[in-house]
C-alpha positions in Angstrom: 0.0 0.0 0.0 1.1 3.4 -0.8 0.0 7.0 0.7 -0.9 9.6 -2.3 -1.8 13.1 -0.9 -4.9 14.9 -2.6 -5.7 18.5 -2.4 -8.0 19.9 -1.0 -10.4 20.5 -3.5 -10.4 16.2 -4.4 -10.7 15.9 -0.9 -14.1 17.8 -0.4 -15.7 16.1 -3.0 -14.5 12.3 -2.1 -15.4 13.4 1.4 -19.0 14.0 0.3 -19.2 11.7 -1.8 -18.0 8.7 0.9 -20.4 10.2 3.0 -23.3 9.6 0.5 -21.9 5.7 -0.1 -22.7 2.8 2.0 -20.0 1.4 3.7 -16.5 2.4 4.5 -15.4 2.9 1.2 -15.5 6.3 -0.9 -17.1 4.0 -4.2 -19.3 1.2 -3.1 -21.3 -1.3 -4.3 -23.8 -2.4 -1.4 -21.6 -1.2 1.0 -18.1 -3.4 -1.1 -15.7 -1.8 -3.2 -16.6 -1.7 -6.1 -15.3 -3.5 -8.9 -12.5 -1.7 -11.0 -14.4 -2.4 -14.0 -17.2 0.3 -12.6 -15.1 2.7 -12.2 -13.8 2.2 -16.3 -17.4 2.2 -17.4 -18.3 5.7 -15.6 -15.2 6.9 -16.4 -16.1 5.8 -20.5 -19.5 7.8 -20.2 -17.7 11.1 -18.7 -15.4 11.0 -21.2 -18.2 10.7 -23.8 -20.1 13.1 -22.2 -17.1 15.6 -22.6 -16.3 15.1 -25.9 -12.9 12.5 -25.3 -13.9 9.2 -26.9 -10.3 8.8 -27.5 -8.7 9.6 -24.0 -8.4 6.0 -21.9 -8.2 6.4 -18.2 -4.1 5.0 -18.3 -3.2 8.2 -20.2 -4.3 10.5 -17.4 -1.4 9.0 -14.9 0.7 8.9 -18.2 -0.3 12.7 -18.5 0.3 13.2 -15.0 3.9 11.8 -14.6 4.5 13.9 -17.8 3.9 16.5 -16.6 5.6 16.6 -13.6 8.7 15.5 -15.1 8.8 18.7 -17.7 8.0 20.9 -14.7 11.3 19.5 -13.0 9.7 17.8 -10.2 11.9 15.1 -7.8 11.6 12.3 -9.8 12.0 9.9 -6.4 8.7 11.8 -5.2 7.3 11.2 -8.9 8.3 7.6 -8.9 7.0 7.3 -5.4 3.3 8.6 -6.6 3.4 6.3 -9.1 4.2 3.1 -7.2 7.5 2.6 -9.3 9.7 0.2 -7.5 12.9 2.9 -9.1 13.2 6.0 -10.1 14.7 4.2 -13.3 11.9 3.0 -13.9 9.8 6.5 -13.8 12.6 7.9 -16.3 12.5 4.7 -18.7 8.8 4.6 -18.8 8.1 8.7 -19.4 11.2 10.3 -20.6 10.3 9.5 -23.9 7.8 11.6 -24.1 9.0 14.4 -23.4 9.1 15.9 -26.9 8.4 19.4 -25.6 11.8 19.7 -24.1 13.7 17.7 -26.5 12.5 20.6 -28.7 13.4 23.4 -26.6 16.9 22.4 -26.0 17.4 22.2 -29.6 16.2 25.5 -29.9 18.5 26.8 -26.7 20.9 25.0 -29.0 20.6 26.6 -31.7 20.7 30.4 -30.8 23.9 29.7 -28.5 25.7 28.3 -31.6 23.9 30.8 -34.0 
């Protein structure tokens, strides 16, 4: 088991939300967890319902770790969130794309050589 802090705004609305559920758990079924295969199908009509048929929930902790690699974040606290067993994993698995930055150092590149 790992610990992954929320902020405050997640917090709230699981909060309410748990409170609303039978059970001890935040999503229930009859007062279980539910099943992760109920949390993919609301997830698929959300998605719809926004207009992201092509977005699968795997991409949004692929976004995430993205993300907070390009904004220079501790990759042992990155790898951590993730669950990653090394932080050599985090870089093998996300590095890659990281186009943005490949992009801007050849562009810092460029002007220094001129």
């Amino acid at each position: 088991m790992r610990v992954i802090p929320i902020g405050p705004t997640l917090k709230k609305l699981l909060l309410k939300h748990k409170n609303s559920s039978r059970g001890g758990f935040v999503f229930s079924t009859n007062g279980q967890p539910c099943e992760p295969r109920l949390l993919t199908y609301h997830f698929h009509k959300v998605r719809e319902k926004a207009g992201l048929s092509t977005i699968h929930f795997h991409q949004l902790r692929h976004t995430f770790a993205t993300r907070c690699l390009e904004a220079n974040r501790d990759i042992p606290s990155v790898s951590a969130l993730l669950g990653h067993t090394s932080t050599q994993m985090t870089l093998d698995t996300y590095v890659d794309a990281m186009i943005e930055q490949r992009v801007q150092v050849i562009c810092e590149m460029t002007k220094l050589i001129g």
